[in-house]
C-alpha positions as CSV (number, residue, x, y, z in Angstrom):
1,X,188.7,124.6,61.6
2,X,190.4,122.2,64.0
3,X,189.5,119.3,65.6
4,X,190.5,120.2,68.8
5,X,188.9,123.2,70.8
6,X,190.7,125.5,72.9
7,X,189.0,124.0,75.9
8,X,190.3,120.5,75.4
9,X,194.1,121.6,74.7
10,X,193.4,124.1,77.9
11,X,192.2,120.9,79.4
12,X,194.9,118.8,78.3
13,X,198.0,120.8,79.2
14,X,196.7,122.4,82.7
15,X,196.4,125.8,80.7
16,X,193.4,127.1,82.9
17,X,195.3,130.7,84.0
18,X,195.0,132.4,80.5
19,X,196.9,135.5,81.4
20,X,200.0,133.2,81.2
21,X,198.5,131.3,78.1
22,X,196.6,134.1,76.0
23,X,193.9,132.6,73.6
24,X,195.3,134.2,70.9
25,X,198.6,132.6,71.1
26,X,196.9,129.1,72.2
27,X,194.6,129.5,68.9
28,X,198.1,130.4,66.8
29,X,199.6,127.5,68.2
30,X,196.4,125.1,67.5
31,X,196.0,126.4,64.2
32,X,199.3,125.7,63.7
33,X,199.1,122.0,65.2
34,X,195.8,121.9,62.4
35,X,197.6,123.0,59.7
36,X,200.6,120.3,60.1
37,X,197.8,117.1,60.8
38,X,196.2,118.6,57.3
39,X,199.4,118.9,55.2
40,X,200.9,115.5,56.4
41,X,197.8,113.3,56.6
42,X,195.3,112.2,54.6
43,X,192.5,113.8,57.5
44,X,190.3,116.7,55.8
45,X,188.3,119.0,57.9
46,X,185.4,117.2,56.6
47,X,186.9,114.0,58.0
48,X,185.3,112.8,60.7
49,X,187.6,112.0,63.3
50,X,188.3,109.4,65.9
51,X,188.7,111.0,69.9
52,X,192.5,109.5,69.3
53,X,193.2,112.6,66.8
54,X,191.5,115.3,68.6
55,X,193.8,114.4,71.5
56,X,196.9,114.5,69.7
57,X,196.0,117.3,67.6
58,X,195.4,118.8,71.3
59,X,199.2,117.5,72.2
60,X,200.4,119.4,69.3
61,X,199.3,122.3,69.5
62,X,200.5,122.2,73.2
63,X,203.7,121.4,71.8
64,X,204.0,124.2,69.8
65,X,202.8,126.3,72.6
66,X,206.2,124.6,74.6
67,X,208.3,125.5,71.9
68,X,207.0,129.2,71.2
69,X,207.5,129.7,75.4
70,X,211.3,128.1,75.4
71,X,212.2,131.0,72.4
72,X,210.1,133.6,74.6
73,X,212.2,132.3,77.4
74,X,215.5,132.8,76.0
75,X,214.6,136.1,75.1
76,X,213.0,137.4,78.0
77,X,214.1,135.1,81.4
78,X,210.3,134.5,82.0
79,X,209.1,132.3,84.9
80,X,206.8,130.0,84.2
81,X,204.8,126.6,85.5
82,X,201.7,124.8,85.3
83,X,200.3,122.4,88.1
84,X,202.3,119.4,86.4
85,X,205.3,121.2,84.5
86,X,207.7,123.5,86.4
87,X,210.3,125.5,84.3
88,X,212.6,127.8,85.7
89,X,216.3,127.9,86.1
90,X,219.4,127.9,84.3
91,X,217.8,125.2,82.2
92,X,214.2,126.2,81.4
93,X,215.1,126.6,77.6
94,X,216.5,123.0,77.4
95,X,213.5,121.7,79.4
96,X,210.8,123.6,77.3
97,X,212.1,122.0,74.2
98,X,212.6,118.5,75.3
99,X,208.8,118.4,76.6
100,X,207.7,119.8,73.3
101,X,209.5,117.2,71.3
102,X,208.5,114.4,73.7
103,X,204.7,116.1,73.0
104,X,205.7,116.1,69.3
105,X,206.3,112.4,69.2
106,X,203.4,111.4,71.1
107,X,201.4,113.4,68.7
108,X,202.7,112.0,66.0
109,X,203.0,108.5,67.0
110,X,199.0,108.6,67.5
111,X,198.6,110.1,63.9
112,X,200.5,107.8,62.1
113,X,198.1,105.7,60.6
114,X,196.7,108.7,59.3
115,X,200.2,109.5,57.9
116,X,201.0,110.5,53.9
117,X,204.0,109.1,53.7
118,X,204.8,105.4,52.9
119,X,206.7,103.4,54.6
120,X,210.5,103.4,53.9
121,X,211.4,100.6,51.6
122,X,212.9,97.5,52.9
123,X,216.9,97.5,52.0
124,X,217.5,94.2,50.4
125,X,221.3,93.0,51.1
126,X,222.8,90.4,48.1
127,X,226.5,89.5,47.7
128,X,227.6,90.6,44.7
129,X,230.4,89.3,42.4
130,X,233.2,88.7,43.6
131,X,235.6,89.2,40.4
């Protein structure tokens, strides 16, 4: 079960016409989002969590939304906008991606204290000898 409910990443990406946006794909998309936060975090769906990783889980899965539309739009030329994001042209592709990695980073950045992985080791620089 995710944190996130259709209704806040409906709410958070100005998804409201849901012929454009189908629930199922949105819940693909937010399962998705779920699954990634599970396997790259220590967060368990008993876990409690903070409004911070609701909202980014909610980015996310819009995110992943962004990038399923650009591949739909290469495909198939489809028009498509939202009251904040217009994508249409000879770029729409490009654009679709680039707001779903900016969304991906966002996302991310707010879930990295939550993050598996360590940080990188620091790199320590000695001279060696010189003979």
């Amino acid at each position: 079960m995710a944190f996130a409910t259709l209704d806040q990443v409906r709410q958070e990406g100005f998804l409201s016409d849901e012929e454009e946006v189908p629930s199922d794909r949105l819940t693909l998309c937010l399962e998705q989002a779920h699954q990634a936060i599970l396997e790259q975090t220590w967060l368990t769906d008993e876990t409690a969590v903070p409004d911070h990783v609701v909202h980014a889980e909610a980015v996310l899965a819009i995110a992943n939304l962004f990038r399923a539309m650009a591949i739909q739009a290469a495909v198939s030329a489809e028009y498509w906008k939202t009251p904040s994001v217009l994508v249409d042209g000879h770029g729409r592709v490009r654009n679709l991606l680039l707001v779903a990695e900016q969304l991906r980073r966002e996302a991310w950045g707010a879930l990295s204290a939550f993050s598996r992985a360590s940080a990188m080791p620091c790199l320590q620089m000695t001279r060696g000898d010189e003979s």
